[in-house]
N, C-alpha and C positions, 0 to 999 in steps of 0.2 A: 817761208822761203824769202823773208826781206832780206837777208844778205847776198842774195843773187846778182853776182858781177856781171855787167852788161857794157856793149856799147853800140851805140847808134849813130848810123849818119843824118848828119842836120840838113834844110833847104839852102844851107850857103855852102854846102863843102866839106864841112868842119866834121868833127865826131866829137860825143859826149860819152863819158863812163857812167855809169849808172849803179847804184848799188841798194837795189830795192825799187824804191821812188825817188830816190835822193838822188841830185846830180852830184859829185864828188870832183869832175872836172869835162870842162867845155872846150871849142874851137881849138880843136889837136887835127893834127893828120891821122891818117889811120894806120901810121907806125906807128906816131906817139903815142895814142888811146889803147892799139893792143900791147904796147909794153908794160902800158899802166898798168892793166887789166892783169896782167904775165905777171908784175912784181906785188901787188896785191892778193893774187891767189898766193904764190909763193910764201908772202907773210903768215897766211891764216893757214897755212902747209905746216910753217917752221913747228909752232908746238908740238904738231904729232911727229915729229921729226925728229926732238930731245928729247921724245918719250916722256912729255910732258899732259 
């Protein structure tokens, strides 16, 4: 399960996306970080999508 999209809130505020162990991106709002999170799933969506 390392492609597991995550996000966390940081000790300053902020929120990271997470995708496994990797940080993929930092110091977002946590609108920003679950849109990320939202257009990310969305990609890994499309193939099964076009029946690919």
């Amino acid at each position: 399960m390392s492609n597991v999209i995550r996000v966390k809130p940081t000790q300053d505020g902020t929120y990271t996306v997470y995708r496994g162990e990797s940080v993929l991106v930092s110091g977002l709002t946590r609108l920003q970080a679950e849109r990320y999170e939202a257009s990310l799933a969305a990609q890994a969506n499309a193939p099964a999508l076009l029946g690919a």
